[in-house]
N, C-alpha and C positions, 0 to 999 in steps of 0.2 A: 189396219190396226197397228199403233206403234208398239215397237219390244214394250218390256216389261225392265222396268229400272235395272241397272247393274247395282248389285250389290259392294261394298266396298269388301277389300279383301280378306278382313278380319271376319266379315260375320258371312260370307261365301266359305272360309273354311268351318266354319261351325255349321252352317247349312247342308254345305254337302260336304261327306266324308268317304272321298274314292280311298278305292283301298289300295290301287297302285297306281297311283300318280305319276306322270311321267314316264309312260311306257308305251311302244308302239301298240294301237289298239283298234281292232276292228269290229268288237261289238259291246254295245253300253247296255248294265243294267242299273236301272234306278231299282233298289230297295226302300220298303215303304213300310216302317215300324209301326207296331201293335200302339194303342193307348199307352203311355207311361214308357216306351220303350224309345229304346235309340242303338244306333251303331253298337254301344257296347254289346248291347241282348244278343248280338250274332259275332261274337270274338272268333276273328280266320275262316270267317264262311266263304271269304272269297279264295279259299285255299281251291274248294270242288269245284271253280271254272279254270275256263282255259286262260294259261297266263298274257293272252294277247286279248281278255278281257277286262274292261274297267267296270267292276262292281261301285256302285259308289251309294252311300248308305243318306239318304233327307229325313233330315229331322230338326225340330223347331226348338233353339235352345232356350235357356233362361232370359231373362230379360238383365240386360248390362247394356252398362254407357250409353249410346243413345237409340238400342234395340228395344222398341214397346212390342211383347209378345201380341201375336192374331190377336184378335176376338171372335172370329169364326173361321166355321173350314175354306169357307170363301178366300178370306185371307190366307190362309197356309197354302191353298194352293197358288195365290199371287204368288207368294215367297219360294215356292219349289219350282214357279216358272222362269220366276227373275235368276236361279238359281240352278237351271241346265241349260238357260239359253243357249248358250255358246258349243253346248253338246249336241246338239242337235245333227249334229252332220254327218252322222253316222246309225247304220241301224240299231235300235235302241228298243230295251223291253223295260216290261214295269213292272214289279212285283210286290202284289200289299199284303199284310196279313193284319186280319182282321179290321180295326181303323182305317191301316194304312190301304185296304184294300177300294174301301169307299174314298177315299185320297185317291189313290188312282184310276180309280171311273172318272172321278172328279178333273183329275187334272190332263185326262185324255180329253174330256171334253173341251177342257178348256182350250188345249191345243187344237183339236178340229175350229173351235168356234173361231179360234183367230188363222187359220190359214197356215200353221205351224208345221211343221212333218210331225206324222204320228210313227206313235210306237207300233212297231210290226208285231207285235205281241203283249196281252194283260193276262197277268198271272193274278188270279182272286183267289186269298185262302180265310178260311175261318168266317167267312161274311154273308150274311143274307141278303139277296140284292134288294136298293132303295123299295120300301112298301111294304116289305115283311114287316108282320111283326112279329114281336120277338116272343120265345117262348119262357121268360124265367120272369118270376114276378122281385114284386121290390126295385124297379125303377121308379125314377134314373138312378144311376150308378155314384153320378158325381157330388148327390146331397147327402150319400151317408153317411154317420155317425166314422171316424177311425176307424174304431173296431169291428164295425160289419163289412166295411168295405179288406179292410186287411182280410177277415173271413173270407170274403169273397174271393181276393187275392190267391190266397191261399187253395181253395175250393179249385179252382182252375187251373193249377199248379204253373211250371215256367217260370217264377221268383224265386231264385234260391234263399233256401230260409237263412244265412247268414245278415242279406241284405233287411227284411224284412227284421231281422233280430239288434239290427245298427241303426239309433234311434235317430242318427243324422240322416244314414240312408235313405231308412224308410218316412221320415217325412220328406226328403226331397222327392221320393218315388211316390207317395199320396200328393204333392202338390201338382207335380206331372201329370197323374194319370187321371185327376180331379179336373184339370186344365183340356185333357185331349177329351174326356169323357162328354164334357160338357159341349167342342164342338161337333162330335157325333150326334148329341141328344139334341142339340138345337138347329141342326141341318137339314132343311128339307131339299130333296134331291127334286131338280125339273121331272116334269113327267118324261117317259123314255124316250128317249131317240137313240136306236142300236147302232150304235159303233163298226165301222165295216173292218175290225182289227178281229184276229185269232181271239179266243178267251180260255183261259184251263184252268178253272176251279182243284181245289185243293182242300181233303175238311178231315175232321178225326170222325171216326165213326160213334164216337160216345161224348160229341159235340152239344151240349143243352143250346147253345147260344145258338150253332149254326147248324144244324143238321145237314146231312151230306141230301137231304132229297130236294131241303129247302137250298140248298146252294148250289143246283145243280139249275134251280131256275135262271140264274145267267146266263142262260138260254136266250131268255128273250132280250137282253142287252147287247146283242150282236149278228148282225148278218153272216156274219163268217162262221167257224168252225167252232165247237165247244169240245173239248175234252177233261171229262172230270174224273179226279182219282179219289181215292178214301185209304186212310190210313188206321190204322189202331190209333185209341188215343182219344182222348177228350181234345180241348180248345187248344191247350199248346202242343199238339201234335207232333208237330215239326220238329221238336228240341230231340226227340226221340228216334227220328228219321229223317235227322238233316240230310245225311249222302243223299237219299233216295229222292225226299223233295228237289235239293239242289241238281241230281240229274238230271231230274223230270222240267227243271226247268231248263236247263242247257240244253234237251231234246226238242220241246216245245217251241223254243226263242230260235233255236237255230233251224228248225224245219220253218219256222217261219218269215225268218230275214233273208 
């Protein structure tokens, strides 16, 4: 199977955004942002690994000059492939939350389907695996009204209300999260083939969207090991218990590689 196009070097730095570029580096984590989120949502997360790691944050910018955004997750995982090719040569983990979590099933598969090194570890948080369904009514997410989805927003916390209250902000955060919601809702995941990678689920115990029993079926996505934690916390869990997520993944990735 041939690579996957090199990106040019302008939308390669908007694609991915290592957080220490240029450092000697022995283990890679791809971060894999929520619906509406990106690099910013996690400001100095790569403070909690070790500095001979390269955190580096995928995420699908606006559309400029002569970048036409996906039209489904199909294509965003093309673009996250064209877009660690060159990383590959080292052990490497992958860590979604929520969206980004089904991004990274996705784009692990995509790597086995093409003969690629996989990641020695998937980190899944906040996400039910493909075939749940879900339990909160009022989908899809991405045809509401403003105001119900900011509700929404809101409802799940992890947006600081500044942003939300900055009417530039918050619509470029509704066009975003209208943009990822829709390739989630429109995605239908192949039937399963488990992954012979580590997996260690991650969820808030007061989680509507993902319940830590329904998350814990990532189970059957994997022939290897599963290790699930639960945290206090609804959906954005994490923001509350970053040290302790971030540990859990520096335990998980490194007993793994």
């Amino acid at each position: 199977m041939s690579p996957p196009a090199e990106l040019p070097d302008d939308l390669q730095r908007r694609v991915l955004r290592a957080a220490r570029p240029n450092v000697p580096t022995r283990v890679r984590l791809f971060w894999l942002p929520h619906a509406g989120g990106s690099s910013t949502s996690f400001p100095s997360w790569h403070r909690f690994f070790p500095p001979d790691w390269e955190v580096a944050f995928l995420e699908v910018p606006i559309a400029h000059d002569s970048f036409v955004e996906p039209t489904c997750l199909d294509e965003v995982v093309g673009l996250y492939l064209a877009a660690i090719r060159t990383r590959l040569d080292l052990p490497f983990g992958i860590f979604g939350h929520s969206l980004g979590a089904l991004v990274g099933l996705e784009l692990s598969r995509r790597l086995r389907e093409r003969g690629d090194p996989m990641p020695c570890w998937l980190g899944i948080s906040g996400r039910r695996p493909p075939g749940s369904t879900t339990a909160l009514a009022g989908l899809p997410l991405s045809t509401m009204r403003d105001d119900e989805l900011v509700e929404r927003i809101e409802s799940y916390g992890g947006t600081p209300p500044q942003i939300l209250a900055d009417r530039e902000f918050r619509s470029l955060l509704l066009y975003r999260l209208r943009r990822d919601l829709r390739w989630s809702e429109e995605h239908v995941s192949p039937e399963a083939t488990p992954l012979e990678i580590p997996i260690s689920t991650f969820a808030g115990d007061e989680d509507p969207s993902a319940p830590p029993a329904e998350v814990s079926r990532w189970r059957e996505w994997t022939t290897g090991s599963l290790r699930a934690r639960t945290y206090p916390g609804g959906h954005f869990y994490l923001f509350a218990h970053r040290e302790a997520v971030c540990e859990a993944i520096r335990t998980d990735l490194l007993a793994s590689s």
